[in-house]
N, C-alpha and C positions, 0 to 999 in steps of 0.2 A: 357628600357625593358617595356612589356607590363604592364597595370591595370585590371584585366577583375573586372566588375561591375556585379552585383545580382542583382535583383531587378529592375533591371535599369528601366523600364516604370512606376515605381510607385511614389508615391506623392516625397519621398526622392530621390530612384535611378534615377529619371529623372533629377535633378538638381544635382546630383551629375555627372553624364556624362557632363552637361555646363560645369559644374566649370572646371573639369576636361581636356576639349575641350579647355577652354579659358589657363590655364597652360600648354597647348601646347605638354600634358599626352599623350601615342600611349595607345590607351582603346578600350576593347573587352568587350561585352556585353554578357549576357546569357539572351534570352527571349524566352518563349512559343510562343508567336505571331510576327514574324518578321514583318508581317504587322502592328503594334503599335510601331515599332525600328526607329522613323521618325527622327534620329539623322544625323548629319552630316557626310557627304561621307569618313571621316575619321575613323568614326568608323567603327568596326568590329563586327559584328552579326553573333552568335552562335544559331540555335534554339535548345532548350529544355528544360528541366525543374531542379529540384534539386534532384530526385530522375532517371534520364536518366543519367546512369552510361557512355553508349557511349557519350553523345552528351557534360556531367563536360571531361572527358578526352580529348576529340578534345577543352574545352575551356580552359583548364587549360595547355594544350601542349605552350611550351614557355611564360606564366608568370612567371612574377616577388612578385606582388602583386597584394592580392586579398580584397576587399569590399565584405564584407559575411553582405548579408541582408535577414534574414528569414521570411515573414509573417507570423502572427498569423493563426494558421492552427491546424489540428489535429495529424500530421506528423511531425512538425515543429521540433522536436529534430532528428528524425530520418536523415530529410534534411541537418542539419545542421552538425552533425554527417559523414554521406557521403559526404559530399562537404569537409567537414577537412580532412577526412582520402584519399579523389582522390587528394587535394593539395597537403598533403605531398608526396603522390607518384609520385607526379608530381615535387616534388621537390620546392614546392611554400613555405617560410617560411616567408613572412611579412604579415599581414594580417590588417586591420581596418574592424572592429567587430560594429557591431548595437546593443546594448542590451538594455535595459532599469533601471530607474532611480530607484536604490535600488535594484537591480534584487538579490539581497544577501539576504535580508531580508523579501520581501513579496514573500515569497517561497511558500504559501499555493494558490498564483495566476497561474493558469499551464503555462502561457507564461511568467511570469519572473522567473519559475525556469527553466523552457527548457533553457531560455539567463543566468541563471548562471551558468547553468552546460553546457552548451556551452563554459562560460567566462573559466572554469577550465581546461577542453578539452584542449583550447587555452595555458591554463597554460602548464597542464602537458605533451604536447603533442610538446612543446618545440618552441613554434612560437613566433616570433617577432610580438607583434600586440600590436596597441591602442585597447581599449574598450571604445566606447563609449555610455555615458548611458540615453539616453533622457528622461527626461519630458515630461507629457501630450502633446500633439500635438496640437497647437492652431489651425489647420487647420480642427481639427476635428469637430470643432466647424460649417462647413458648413453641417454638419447630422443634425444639431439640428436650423438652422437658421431656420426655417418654424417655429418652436416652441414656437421660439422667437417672432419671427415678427406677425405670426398672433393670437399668443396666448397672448403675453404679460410675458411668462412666461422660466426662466432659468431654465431648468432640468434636468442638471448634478449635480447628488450628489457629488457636491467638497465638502464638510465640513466648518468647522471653522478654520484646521489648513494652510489651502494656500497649492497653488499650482503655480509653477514657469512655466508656460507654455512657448513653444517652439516653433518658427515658423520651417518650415521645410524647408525655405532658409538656415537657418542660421544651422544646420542639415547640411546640405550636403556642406555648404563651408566651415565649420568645420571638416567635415570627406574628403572632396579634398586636402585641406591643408595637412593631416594628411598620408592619402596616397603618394601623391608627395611629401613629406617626406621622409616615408620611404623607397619609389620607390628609389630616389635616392640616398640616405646614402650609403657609401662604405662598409658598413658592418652594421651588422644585428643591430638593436637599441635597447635598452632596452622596456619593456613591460610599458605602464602605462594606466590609469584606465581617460578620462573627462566626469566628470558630464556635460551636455547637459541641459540647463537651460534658462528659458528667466530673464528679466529684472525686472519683480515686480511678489511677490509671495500673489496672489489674492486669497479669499475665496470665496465661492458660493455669499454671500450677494456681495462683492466687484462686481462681475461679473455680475450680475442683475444690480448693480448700474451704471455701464460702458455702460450697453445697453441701460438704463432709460435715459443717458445723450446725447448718439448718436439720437436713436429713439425721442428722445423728447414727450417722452409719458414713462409713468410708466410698468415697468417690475419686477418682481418679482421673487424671489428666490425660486425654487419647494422643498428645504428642502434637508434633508441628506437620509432621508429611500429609501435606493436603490432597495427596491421590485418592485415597481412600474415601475423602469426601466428596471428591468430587463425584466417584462412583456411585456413592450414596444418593448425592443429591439429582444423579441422573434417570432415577429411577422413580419421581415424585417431578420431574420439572424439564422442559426441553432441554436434550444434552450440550445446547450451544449457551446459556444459560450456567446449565450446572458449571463449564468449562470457563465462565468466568465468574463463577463462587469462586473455583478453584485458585481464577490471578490475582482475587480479591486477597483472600485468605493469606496467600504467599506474601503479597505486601503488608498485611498483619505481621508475620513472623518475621522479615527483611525488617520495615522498618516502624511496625506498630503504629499505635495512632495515639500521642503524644503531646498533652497539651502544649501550648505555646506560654510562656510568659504571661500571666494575668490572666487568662481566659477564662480560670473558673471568679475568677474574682472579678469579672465585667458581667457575667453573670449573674451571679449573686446579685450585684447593683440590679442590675435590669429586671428580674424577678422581684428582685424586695423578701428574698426566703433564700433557704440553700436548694440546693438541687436534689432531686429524687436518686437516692444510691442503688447501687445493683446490690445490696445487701438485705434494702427495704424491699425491692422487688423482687427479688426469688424469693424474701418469706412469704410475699402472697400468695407468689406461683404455687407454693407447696402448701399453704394452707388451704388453698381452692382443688388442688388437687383431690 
């Protein structure tokens, strides 16, 4: 039975269709731009979007399981919302969910309460679905490399308490796994909840100190006060937006993002490798640079 993929052209859903391709998965796409769908002749390309009620029902027509990925947006529950209620009409009940790391708790963030009150949705709405919860995105880290390199200086307000960051390979072979799981289980599987996490849970100092040792020149830590970024980021991105990088951030520095007990070690299992470090990944950053 089919996978249809969300997101699929983005940093995650695009590596989630490989993986997906290489497990030998029959996957339908949903994308606004079928010219950006430069996936293999096997897949199947729906265009539209998440709020094109025609184009979720011709993509949800014969699945099995669905990979619901919402971008951070100003609709994003609305999205998310309609795409559950056309699956279930569609008769789609396995799902692997994208949400975010603590989405329970820093509820005062508007995109990790839109991903919990998604995650309940999911509950009470009776679907077989992983949730999974990612960590910071190490990848993000390519917004701020200029800042790095020509400034000398790290200006993410990560804090004092760590931050387990996540590459966003290991994201999507995480969430392939987990799909072609349920895709093929004889019957529906129980719900469960993975933390999404990388390998060492690094503070703002730790992360200046990882670039001082790549660069081989001093770098420095731009501190916890997240106003400053916020202003930054308002100038590159809608100011309602920037203003919740800013509540994000602050929940970094209050109370980081903090493996749980075994997390990297359910991991490890589920990959069958260790996890991609933010150590291996700024070398590339800076050797590509």
């Amino acid at each position: 039975m089919t996978i249809l993929v969300t997101g699929a052209t983005g940093r995650v859903g695009r590596h989630v269709v490989d993986q997906l391709i290489a497990r030998n998965a029959d996957v339908r796409v949903l994308v606004r731009d079928p010219a950006k769908a430069n996936f293999a002749s096997t897949v199947e390309v729906v265009q539209g979007d998440m709020l094109d009620i025609d184009a979720l029902r011709q993509a949800f027509d014969g699945v099995r399981t669905l990979f619901l990925l919402n971008a951070v947006a100003g609709d994003e529950f609305t999205q998310a919302i309609i795409a559950l209620n056309i699956a279930r009409e569609a008769g789609v009940e396995r799902v692997v969910y994208l949400s975010v790391f603590d989405a329970d708790k820093a509820v005062n963030v508007p995109h990790f309460a839109v991903k919990f009150g998604a995650e309940r949705m999911l509950e009470a709405m009776g679907f077989s679905a992983t949730i999974l919860r990612p960590a910071y995105f190490i990848d993000n880290e390519v917004m701020i490399k200029d800042v790095i390199f020509n400034y000398g200086v790290y200006p993410m307000p990560i804090g004092g308490k760590g931050v387990a960051m996540i590459d966003a390979r290991d994201i999507a072979e995480v969430a392939a796994s987990e799909l072609v799981r349920r895709n093929r289980a004889s019957e529906k599987l129980p719900s469960e909840t993975i933390n999404l996490v990388g390998p060492d849970t690094l503070t703002g100092t730790d992360l200046a100190a990882i670039w001082s040792d790549i660069l081989a020149r001093p770098v420095v830590y731009g501190g916890d006060d997240p106003s400053g970024f916020e202003q930054n980021l308002a100038n590159i991105m809608p100011k309602w937006m920037a203003y919740e990088m800013r509540l994000m951030a602050e929940r970094y520095v209050s109370d980081g993002m903090v493996p749980h007990a075994g997390d990297v070690e359910r991991l490890t299992h589920i990959l069958g490798r260790p996890l991609h470090s933010y150590r291996e990944f700024a070398s590339q950053l800076a050797a590509s640079a």
